[in-house]
mmCIF file of the C-alpha atoms, coordinates in Angstrom:
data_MODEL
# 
_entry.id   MODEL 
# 
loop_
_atom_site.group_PDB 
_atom_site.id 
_atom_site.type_symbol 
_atom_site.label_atom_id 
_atom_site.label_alt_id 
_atom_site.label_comp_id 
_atom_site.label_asym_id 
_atom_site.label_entity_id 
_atom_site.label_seq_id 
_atom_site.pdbx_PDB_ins_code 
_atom_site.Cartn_x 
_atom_site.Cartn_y 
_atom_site.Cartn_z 
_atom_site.occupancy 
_atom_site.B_iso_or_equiv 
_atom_site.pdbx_formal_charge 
_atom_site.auth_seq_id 
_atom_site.auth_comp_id 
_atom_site.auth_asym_id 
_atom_site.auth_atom_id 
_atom_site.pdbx_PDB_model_num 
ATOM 1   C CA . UNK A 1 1   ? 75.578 204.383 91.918  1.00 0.00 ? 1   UNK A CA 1 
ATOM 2   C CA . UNK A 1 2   ? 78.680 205.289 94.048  1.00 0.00 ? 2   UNK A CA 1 
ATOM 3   C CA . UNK A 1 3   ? 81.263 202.806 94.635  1.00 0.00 ? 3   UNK A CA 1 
ATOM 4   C CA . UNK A 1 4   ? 81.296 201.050 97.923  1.00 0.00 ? 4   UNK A CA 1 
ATOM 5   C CA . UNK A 1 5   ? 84.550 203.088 99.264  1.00 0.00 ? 5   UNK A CA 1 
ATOM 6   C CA . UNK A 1 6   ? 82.384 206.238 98.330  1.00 0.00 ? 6   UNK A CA 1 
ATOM 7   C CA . UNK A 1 7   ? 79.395 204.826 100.194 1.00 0.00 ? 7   UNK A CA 1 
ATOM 8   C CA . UNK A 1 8   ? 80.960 203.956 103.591 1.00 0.00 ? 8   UNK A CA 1 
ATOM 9   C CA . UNK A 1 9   ? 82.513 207.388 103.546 1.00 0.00 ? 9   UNK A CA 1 
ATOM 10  C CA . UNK A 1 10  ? 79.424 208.995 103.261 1.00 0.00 ? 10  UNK A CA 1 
ATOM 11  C CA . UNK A 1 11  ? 78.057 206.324 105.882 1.00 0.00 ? 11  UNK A CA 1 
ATOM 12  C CA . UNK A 1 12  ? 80.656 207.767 108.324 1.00 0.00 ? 12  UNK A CA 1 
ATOM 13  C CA . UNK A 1 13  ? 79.005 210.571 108.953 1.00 0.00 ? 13  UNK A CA 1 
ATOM 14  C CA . UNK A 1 14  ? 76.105 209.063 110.619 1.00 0.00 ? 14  UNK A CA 1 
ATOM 15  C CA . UNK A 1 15  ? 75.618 209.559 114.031 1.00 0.00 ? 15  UNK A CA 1 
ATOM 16  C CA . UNK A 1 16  ? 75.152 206.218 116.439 1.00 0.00 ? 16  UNK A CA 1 
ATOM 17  C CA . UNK A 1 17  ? 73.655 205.712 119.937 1.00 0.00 ? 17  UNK A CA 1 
ATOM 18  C CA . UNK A 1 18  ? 74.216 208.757 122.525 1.00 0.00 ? 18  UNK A CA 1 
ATOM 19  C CA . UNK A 1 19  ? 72.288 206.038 125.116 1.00 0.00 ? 19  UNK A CA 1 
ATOM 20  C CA . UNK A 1 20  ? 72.481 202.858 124.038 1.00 0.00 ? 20  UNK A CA 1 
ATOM 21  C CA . UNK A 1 21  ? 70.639 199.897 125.367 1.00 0.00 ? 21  UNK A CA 1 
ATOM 22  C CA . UNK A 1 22  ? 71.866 196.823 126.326 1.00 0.00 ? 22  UNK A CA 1 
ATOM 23  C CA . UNK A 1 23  ? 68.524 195.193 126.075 1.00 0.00 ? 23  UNK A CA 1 
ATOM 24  C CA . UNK A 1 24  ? 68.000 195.938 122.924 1.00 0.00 ? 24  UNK A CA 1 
ATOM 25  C CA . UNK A 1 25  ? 71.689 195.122 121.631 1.00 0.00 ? 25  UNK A CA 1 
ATOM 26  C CA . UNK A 1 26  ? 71.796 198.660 120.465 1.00 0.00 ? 26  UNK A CA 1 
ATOM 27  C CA . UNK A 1 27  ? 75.132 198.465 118.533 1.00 0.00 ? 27  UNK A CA 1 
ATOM 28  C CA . UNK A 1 28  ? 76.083 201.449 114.903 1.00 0.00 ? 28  UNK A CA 1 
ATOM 29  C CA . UNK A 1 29  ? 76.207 198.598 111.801 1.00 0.00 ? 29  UNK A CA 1 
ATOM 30  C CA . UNK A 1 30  ? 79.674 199.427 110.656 1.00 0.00 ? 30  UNK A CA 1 
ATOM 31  C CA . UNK A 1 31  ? 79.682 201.758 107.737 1.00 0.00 ? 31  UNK A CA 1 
ATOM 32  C CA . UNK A 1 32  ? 81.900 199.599 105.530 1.00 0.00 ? 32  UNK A CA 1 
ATOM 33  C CA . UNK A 1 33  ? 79.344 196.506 106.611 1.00 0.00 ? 33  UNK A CA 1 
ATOM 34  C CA . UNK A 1 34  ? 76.380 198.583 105.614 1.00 0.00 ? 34  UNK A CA 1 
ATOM 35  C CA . UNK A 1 35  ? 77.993 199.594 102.498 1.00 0.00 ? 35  UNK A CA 1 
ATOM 36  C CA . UNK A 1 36  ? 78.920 196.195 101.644 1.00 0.00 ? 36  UNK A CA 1 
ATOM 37  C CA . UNK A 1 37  ? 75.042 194.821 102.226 1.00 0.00 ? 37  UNK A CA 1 
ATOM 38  C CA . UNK A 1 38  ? 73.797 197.423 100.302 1.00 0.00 ? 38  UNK A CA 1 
ATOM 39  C CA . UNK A 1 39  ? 75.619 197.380 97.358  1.00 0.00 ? 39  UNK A CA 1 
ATOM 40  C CA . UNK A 1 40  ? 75.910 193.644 96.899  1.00 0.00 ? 40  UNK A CA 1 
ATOM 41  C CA . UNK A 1 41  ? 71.741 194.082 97.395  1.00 0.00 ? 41  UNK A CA 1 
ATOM 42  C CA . UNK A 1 42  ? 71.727 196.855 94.792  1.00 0.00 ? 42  UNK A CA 1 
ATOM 43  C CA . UNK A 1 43  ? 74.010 194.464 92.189  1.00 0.00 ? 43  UNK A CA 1 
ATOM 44  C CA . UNK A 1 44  ? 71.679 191.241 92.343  1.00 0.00 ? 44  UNK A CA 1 
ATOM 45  C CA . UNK A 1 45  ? 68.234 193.715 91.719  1.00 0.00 ? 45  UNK A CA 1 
ATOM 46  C CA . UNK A 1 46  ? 67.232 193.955 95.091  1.00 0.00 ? 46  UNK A CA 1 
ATOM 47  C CA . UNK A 1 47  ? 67.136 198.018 95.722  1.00 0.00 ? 47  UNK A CA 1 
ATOM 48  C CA . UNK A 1 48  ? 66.275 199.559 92.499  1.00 0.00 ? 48  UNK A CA 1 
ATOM 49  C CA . UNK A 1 49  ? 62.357 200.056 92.511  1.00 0.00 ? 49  UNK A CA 1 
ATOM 50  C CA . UNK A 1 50  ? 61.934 198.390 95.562  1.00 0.00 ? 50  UNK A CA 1 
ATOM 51  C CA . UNK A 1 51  ? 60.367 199.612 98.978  1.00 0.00 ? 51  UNK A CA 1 
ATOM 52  C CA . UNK A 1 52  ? 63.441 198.737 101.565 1.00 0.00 ? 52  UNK A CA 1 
ATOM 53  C CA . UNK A 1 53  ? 62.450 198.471 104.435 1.00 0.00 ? 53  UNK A CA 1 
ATOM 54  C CA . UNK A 1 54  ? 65.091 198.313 107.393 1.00 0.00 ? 54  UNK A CA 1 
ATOM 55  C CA . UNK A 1 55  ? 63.294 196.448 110.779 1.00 0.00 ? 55  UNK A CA 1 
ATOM 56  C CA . UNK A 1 56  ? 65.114 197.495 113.820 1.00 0.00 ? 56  UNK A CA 1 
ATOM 57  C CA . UNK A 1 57  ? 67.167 200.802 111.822 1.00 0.00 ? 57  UNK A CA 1 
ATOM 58  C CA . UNK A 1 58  ? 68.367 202.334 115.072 1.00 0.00 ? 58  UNK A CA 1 
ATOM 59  C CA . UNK A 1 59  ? 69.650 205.573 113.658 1.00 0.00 ? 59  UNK A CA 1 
ATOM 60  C CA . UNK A 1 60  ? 69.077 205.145 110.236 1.00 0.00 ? 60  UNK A CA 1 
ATOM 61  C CA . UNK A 1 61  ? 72.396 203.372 108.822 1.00 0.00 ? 61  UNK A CA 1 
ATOM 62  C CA . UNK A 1 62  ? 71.029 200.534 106.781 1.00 0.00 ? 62  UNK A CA 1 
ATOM 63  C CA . UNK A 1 63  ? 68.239 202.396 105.956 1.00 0.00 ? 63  UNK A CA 1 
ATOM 64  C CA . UNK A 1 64  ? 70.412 205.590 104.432 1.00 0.00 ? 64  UNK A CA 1 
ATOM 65  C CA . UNK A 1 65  ? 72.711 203.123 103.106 1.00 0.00 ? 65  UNK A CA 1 
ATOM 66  C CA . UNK A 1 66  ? 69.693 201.892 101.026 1.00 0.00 ? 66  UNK A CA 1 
ATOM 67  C CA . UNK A 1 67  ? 67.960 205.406 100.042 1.00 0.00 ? 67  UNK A CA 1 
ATOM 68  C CA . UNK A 1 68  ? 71.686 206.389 98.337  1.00 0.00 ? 68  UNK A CA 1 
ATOM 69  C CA . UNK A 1 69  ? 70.913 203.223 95.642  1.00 0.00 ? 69  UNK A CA 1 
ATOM 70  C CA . UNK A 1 70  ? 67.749 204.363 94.015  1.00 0.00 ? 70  UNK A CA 1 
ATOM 71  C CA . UNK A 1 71  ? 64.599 202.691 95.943  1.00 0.00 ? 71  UNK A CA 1 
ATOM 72  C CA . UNK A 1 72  ? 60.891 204.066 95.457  1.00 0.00 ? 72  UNK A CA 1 
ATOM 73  C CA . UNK A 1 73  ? 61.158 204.496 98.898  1.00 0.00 ? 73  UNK A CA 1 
ATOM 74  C CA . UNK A 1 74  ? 62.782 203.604 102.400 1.00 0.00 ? 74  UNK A CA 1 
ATOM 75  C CA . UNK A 1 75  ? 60.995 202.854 105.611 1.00 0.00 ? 75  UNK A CA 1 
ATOM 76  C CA . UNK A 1 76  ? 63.250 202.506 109.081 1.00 0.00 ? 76  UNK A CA 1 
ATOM 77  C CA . UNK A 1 77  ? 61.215 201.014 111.941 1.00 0.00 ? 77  UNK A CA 1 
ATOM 78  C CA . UNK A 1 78  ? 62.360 200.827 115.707 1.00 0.00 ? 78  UNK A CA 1 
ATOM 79  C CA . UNK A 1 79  ? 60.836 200.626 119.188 1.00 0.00 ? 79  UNK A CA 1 
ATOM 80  C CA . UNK A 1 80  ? 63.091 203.188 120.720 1.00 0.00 ? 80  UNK A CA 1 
ATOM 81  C CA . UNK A 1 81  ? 61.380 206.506 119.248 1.00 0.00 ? 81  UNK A CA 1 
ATOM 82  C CA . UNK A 1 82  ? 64.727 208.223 120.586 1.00 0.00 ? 82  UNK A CA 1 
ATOM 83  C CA . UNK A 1 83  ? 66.913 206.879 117.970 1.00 0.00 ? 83  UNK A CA 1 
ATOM 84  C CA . UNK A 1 84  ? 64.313 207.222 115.424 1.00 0.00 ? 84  UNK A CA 1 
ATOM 85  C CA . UNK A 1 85  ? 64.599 211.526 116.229 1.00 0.00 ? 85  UNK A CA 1 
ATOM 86  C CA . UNK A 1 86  ? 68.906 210.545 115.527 1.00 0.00 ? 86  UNK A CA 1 
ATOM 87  C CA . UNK A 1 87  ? 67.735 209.075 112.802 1.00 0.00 ? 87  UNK A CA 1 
ATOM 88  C CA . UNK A 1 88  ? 66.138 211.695 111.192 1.00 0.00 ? 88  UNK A CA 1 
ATOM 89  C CA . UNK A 1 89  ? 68.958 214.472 111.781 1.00 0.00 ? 89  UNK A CA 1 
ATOM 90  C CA . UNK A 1 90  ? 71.043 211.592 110.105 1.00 0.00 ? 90  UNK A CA 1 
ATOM 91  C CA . UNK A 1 91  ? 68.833 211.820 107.495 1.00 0.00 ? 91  UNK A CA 1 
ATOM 92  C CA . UNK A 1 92  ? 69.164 215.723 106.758 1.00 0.00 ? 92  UNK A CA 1 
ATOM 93  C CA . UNK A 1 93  ? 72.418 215.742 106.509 1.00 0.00 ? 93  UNK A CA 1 
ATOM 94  C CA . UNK A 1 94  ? 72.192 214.057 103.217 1.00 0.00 ? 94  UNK A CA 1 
ATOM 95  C CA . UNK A 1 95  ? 70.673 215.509 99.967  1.00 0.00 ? 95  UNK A CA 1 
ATOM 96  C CA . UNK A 1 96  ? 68.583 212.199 98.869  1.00 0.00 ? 96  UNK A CA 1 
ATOM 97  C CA . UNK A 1 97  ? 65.605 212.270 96.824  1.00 0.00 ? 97  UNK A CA 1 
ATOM 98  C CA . UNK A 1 98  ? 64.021 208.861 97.815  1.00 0.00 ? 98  UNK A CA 1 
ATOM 99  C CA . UNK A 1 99  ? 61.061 209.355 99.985  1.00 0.00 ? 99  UNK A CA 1 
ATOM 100 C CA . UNK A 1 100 ? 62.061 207.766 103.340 1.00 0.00 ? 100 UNK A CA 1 
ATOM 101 C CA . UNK A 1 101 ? 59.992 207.426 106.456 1.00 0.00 ? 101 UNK A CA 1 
ATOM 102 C CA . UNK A 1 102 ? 60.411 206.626 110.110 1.00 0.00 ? 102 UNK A CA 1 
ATOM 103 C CA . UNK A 1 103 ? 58.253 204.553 112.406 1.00 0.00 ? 103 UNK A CA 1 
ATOM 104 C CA . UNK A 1 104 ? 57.856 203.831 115.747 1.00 0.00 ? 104 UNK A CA 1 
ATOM 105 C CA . UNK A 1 105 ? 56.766 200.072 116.401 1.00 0.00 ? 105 UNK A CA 1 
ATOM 106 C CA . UNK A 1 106 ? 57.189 196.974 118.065 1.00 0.00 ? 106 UNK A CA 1 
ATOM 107 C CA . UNK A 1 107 ? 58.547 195.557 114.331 1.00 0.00 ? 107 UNK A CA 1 
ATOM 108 C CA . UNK A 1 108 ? 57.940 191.863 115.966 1.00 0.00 ? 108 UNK A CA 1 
ATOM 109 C CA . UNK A 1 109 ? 54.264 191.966 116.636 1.00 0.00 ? 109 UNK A CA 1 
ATOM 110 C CA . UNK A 1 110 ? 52.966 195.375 114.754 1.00 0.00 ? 110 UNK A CA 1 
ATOM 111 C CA . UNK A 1 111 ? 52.422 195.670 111.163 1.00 0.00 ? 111 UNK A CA 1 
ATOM 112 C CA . UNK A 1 112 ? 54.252 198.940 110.448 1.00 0.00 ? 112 UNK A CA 1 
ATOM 113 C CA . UNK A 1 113 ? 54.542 199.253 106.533 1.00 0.00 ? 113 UNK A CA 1 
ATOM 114 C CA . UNK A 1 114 ? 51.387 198.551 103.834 1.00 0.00 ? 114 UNK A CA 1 
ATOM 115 C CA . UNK A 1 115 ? 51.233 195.283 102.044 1.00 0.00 ? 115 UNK A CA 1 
ATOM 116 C CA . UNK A 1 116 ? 52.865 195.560 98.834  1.00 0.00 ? 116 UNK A CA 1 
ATOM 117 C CA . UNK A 1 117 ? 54.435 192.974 96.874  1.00 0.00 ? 117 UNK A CA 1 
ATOM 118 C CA . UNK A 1 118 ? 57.686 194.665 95.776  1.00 0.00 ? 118 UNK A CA 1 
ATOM 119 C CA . UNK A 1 119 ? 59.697 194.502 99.317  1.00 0.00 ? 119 UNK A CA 1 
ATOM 120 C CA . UNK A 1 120 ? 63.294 194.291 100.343 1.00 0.00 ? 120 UNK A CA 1 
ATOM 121 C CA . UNK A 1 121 ? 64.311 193.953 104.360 1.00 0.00 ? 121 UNK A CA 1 
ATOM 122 C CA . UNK A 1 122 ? 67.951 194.913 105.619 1.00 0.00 ? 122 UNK A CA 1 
ATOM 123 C CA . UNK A 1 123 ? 68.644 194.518 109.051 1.00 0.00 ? 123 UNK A CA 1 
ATOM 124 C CA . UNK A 1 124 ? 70.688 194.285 111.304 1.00 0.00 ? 124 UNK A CA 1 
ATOM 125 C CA . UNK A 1 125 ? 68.879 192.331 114.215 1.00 0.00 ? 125 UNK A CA 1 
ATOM 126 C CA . UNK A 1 126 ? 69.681 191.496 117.854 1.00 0.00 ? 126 UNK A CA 1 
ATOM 127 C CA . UNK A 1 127 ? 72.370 188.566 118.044 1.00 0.00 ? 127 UNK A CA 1 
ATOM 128 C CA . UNK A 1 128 ? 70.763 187.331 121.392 1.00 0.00 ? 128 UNK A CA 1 
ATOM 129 C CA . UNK A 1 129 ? 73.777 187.932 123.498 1.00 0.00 ? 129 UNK A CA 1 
ATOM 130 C CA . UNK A 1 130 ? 72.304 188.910 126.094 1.00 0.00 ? 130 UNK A CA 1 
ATOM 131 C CA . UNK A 1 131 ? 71.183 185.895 128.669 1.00 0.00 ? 131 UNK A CA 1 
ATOM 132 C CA . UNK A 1 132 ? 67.253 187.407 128.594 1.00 0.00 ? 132 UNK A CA 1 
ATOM 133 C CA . UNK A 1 133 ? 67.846 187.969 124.629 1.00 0.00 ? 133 UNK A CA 1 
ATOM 134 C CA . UNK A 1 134 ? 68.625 184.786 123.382 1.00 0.00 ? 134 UNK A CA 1 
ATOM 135 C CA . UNK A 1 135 ? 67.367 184.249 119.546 1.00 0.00 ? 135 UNK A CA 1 
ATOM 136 C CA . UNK A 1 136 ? 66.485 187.490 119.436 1.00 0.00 ? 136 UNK A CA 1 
ATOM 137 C CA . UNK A 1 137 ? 67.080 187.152 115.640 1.00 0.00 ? 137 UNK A CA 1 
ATOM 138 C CA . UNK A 1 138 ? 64.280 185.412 115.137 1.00 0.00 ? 138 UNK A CA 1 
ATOM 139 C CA . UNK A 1 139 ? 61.382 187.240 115.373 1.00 0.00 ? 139 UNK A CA 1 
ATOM 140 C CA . UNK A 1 140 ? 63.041 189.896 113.214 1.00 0.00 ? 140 UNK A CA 1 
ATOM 141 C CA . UNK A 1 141 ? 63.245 186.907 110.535 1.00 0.00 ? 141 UNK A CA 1 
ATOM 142 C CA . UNK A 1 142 ? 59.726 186.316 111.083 1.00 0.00 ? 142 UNK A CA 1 
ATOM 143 C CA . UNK A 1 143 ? 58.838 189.414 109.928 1.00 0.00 ? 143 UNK A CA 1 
ATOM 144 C CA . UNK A 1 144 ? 61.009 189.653 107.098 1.00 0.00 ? 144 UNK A CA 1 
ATOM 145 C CA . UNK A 1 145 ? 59.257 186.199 105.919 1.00 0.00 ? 145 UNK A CA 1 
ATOM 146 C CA . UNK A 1 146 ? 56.044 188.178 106.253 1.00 0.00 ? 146 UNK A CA 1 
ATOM 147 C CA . UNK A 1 147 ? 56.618 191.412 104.353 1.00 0.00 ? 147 UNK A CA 1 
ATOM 148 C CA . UNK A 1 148 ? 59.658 190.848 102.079 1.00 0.00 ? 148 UNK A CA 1 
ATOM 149 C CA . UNK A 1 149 ? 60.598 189.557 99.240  1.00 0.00 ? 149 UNK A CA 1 
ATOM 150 C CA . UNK A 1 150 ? 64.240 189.028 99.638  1.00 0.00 ? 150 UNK A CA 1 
ATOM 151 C CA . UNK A 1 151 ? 66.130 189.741 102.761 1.00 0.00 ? 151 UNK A CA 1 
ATOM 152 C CA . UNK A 1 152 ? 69.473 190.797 103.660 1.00 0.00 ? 152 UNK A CA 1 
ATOM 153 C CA . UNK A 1 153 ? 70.263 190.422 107.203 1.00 0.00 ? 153 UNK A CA 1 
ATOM 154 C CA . UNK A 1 154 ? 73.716 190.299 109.588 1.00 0.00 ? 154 UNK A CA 1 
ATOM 155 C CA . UNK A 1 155 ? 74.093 187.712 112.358 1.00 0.00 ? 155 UNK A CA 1 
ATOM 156 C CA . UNK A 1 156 ? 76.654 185.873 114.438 1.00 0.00 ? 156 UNK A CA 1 
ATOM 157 C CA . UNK A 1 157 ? 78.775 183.857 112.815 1.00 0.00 ? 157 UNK A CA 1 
ATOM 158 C CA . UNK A 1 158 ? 77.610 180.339 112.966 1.00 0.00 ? 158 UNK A CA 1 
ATOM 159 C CA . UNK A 1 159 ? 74.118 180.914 112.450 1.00 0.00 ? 159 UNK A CA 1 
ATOM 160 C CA . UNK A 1 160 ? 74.272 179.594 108.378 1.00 0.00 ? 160 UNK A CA 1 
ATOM 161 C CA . UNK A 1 161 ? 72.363 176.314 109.659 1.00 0.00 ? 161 UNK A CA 1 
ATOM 162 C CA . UNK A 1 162 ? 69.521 178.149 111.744 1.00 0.00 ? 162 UNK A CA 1 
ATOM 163 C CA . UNK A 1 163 ? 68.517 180.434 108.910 1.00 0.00 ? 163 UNK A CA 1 
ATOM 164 C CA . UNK A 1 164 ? 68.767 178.087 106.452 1.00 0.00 ? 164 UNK A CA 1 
ATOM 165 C CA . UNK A 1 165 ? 66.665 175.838 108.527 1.00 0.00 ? 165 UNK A CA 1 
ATOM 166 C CA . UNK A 1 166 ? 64.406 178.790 109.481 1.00 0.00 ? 166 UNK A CA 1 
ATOM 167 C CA . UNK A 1 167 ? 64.081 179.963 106.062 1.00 0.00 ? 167 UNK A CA 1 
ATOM 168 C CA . UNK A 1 168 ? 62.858 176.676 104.600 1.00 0.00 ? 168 UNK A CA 1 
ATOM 169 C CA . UNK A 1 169 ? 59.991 176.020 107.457 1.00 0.00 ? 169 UNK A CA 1 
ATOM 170 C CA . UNK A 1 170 ? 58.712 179.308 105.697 1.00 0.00 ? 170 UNK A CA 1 
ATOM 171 C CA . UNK A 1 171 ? 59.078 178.516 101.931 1.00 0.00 ? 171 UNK A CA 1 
ATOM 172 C CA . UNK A 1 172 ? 62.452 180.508 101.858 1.00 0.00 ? 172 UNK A CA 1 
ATOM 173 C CA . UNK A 1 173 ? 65.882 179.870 101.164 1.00 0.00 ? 173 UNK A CA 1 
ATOM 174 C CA . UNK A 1 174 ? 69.128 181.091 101.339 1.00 0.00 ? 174 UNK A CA 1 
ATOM 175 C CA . UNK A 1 175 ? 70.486 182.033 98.408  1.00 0.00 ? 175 UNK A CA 1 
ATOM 176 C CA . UNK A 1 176 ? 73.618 183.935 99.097  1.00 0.00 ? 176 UNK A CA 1 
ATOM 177 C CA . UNK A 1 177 ? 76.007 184.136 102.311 1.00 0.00 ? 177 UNK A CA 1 
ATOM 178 C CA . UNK A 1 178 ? 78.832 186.081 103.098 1.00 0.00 ? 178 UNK A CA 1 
ATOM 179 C CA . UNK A 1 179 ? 81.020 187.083 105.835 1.00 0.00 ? 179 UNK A CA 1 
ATOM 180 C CA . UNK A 1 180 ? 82.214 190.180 107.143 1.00 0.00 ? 180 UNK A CA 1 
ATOM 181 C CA . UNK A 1 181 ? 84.161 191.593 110.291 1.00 0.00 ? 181 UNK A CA 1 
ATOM 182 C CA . UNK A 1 182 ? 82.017 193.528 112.888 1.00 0.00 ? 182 UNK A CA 1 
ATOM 183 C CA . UNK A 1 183 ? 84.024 196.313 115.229 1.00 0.00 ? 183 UNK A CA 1 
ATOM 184 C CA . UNK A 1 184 ? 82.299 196.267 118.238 1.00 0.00 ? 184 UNK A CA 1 
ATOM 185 C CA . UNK A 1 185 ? 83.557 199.366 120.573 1.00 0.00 ? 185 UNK A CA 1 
ATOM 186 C CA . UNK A 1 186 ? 82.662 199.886 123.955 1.00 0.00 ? 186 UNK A CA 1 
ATOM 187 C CA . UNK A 1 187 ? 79.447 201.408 124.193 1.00 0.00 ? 187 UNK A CA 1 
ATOM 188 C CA . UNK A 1 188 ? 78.331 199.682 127.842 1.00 0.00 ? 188 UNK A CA 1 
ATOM 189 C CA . UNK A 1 189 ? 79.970 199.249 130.866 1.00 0.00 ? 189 UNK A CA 1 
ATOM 190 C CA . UNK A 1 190 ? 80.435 195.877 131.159 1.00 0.00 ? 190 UNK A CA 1 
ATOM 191 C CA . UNK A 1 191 ? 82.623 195.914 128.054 1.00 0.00 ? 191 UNK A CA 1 
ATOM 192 C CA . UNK A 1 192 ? 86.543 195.863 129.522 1.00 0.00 ? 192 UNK A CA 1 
ATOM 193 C CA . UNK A 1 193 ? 88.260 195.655 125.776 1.00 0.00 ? 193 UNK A CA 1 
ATOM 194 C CA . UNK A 1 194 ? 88.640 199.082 123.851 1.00 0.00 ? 194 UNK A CA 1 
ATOM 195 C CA . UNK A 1 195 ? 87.289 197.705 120.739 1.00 0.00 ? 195 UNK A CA 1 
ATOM 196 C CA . UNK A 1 196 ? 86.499 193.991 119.513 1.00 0.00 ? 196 UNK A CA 1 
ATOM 197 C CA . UNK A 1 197 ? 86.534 193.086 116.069 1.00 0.00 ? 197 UNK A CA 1 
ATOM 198 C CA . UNK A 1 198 ? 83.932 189.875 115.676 1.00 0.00 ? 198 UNK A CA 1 
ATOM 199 C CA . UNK A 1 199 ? 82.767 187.560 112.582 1.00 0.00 ? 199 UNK A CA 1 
ATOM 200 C CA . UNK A 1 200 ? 79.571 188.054 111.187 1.00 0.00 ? 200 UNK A CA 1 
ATOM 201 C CA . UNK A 1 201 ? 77.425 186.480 108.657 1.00 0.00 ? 201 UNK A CA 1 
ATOM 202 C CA . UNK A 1 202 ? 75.462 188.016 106.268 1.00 0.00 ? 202 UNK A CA 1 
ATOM 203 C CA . UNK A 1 203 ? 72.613 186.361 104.054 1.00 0.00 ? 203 UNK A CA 1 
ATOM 204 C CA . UNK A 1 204 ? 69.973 186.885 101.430 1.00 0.00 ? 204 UNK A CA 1 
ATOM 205 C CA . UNK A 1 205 ? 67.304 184.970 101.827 1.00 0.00 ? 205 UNK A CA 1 
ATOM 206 C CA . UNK A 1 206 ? 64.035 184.866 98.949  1.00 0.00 ? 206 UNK A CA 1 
ATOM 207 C CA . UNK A 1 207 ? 60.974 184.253 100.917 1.00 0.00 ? 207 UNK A CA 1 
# 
């Protein structure tokens, strides 16, 4: 497995959001972020053998992240079928011999991958900051409680209490929880700063 300085280079290379949506809080997961998620998955058991599945993958930079550490297979999900084409030049640009497949769905409300009991979700979901978006997180959560065996999933900082409590109305729990710096640029114009570096969380959760 390459180190996590290895990985995030390799991560660099992939391609974000020509058009991003502000709607959808269409933001590229920092490759040292994705790295990090990845590998600490990968250490604890969590990618090896297992079918990742990444709900909400944009272009593809959890989900590539993942297919570099030795899954039976990958699956990136989206509603914007746009990103989905990014993702998949992102994906040839890499020589990776997990099988890896991208679908177009409403992940929230649209079963997208077959039942199977051997399932790990990374994602990086909506932080609802967007007035109209607010908890956007948690139908993304939802899901993960219905398909997954563990989780991995980044969110604003401050939101330790919610998951924990949201994990636990659905037999889950938090098991690990870290934090990490998010470097938001300015992809929309409303953003007036040239960059913004913001706390995240990140947790694993075993549904």
């Amino acid at each position: 497995m390459a180190s996590k300085r290895e990985l995030a280079k390799q991560l660099g290379r992939v391609t974000g959001f020509e058009q991003p949506s502000p709607e959808l809080e269409q933001y590229r997961t920092p490759p040292e972020i994705a790295a990090t998620v990845v590998q600490t998955a990968a250490l604890q058991g969590d990618i090896s053998g297992q079918i990742v599945v990444d709900i909400g993958c944009g272009t593809g930079m959890l989900a590539l992240a993942s297919a570099f550490c030795g899954p039976e297979a990958v699956i990136g999900a989206d509603i914007d079928g746009t990103v989905l084409e990014t993702a998949k030049e992102n994906e040839r640009q890499f020589e990776l011999d997990t099988p890896t497949g991208w679908v177009r769905a409403d992940v929230t409300d649209t079963p997208f991958c077959p039942p199977a009991d051997n399932v790990t979700v990374v994602m990086n979901p909506p932080f609802g900051a967007q007035d109209s978006n607010e908890h956007a997180d948690r139908p993304f959560l939802n899901v993960a409680a219905e398909i997954a065996d563990v989780s991995y999933s980044i969110h604003n900082q401050g939101s330790l209490s919610f998951v924990e409590s949201f994990a636990g109305d659905r037999d889950g729990s938090v098991t690990h929880a870290f934090e990490a710096k998010f470097d938001l640029p300015p992809v929309f114009e409303f953003h007036t700063e040239k960059s913004k570096l913001i706390d995240v969380e990140v947790f694993r959760i075993e549904w």
